[in-house]
Structure formats: structure tokens, C-alpha cells
N, C-alpha and C positions, 0 to 999 in steps of 0.2 A: 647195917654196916655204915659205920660216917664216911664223909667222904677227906680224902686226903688232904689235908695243908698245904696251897702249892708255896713253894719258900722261893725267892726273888732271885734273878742272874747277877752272875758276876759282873760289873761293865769294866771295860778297860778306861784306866785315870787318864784323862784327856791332857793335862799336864805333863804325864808320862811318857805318854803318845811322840808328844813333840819334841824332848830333847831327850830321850834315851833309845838306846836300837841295841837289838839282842842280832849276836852275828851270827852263823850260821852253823857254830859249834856247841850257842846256848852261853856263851858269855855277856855281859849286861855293857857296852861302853857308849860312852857321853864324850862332848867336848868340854873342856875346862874352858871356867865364866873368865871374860876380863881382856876379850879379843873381838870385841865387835864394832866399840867407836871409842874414842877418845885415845886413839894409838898414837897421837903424836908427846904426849912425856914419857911412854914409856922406853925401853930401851931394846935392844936387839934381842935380849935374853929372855926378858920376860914375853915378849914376841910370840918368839918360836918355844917358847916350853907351852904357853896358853892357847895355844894354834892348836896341838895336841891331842887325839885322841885319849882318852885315858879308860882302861876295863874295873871296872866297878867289882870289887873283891867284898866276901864277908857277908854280914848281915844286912848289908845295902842292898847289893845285887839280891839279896833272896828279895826283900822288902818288893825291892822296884820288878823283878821278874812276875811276881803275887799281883802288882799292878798293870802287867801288860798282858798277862789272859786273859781272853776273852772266850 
């Protein structure tokens, strides 16, 4: 009897890791890019919309959740 194929683990995307966070309901959110240096041209608006949490809907979230099992 041969012996079985062992097939490789999943690793969690190290990329992934660092800007996306699954909350505690199973929802995928990130912060929006565009808020970290160079804030003095922008404006108040763009500010506080890019400051932002935003939940990752759709095809994304499945994508990016695929990359955060481990």
C-alpha cells in the first residue's frame, strides 16, 4: 500500500497580517491609505474620511479572509 502524499499548509499572507483585522463578527476591515504623512495639503475632509475604518464587502473580503487562515 503506498504511502500517502503529504500536500503543504496554508500560511497566513504576512501582507495581510499587517493591514487587515477580521472583527469579532467575521467582518474583514482596514484603514483607508492616504493618512499617514504628508497631511499638511490636504484638507479637513479628506482627513477625517481617510482616518477611517472601512469593512471590506464582496469578493475582497472573501479573497483577503482566504488569506488570513491559518
Amino acid at each position: 500500500m503506498p504511502a500517502k502524499a503529504k500536500t503543504g499548509k496554508q500560511r497566513t499572507h504576512g501582507g495581510a497580517k499587517k493591514r487587515v483585522r477580521l472583527t469579532g463578527t467575521g467582518k474583514v476591515s482596514m484603514q483607508k491609505a492616504g493618512c499617514r504623512h504628508r497631511l499638511h495639503p490636504k484638507n479637513d475632509r479628506q482627513l477625517n474620511l481617510g482616518g477611517r475604518l472601512l469593512v471590506v464587502e464582496g469578493k475582497a473580503a472573501k479573497t483577503l479572509k482566504t488569506m488570513l487562515s491559518n
